[in-house]
N, C-alpha and C positions, 0 to 999 in steps of 0.2 A: 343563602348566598355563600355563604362560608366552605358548607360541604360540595358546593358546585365549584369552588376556587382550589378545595380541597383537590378534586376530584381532577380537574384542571394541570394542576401541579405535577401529582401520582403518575399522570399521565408520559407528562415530558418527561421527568426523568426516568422514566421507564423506555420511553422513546431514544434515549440520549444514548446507550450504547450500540440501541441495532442501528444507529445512523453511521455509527463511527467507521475513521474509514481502514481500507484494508492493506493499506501500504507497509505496514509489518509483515503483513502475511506475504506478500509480493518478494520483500528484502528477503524473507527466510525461503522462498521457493527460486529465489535465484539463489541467496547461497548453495543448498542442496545440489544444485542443478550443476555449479560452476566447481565447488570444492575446493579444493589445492591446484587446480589446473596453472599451469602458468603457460599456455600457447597465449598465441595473440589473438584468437577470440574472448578467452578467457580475460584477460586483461582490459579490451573494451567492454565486454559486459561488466567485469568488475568496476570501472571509473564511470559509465552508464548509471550502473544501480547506485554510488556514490551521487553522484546526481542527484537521482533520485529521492534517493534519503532528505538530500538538503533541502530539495523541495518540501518533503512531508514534513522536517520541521522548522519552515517557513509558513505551511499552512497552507501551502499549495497545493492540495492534494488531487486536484484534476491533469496539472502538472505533472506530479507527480508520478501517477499512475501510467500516464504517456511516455512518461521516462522509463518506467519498469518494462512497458511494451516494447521500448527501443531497446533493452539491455537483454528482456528474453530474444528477441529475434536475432540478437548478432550471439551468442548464446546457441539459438536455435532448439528452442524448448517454448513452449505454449503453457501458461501461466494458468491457475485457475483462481477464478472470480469469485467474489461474493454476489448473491443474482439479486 
């Protein structure tokens, strides 16, 4: 019983980082994306992805991610996902 709780255990936390989610990855592909721009799209994508952030750490990260989607498209750059 032990080795099967062992086993158990081994499990989840090996699970626990490919669940993690990708909104880092999202904030630094709009950074990239936007740079030093300072037009006025650049500015809303910028206060979008700020958004954003707050959501991820709030915990919101479905949230979150729909915020990243709103700040790439005003932006006008297509984001890549974790699948």
């Amino acid at each position: 019983m032990k080795r099967y709780i062992m086993a158990l255990v081994l499990v989840a936390s090996a699970a626990g980082p490919a669940l993690a989610t990708q909104c880092p990855m999202l904030q630094a592909q709009i950074d990239k994306a936007v740079g030093t721009r300072a037009d006025a799209s650049a500015a809303t994508t910028k206060q979008l992805a700020a958004e954003a952030w707050s959501l991820h750490q709030a915990g919101k990260h479905a949230e979150s991610e729909a915020k990243y989607d709103e700040a790439a498209k005003a932006a006008g750059v297509t984001l890549e996902k974790k699948k």
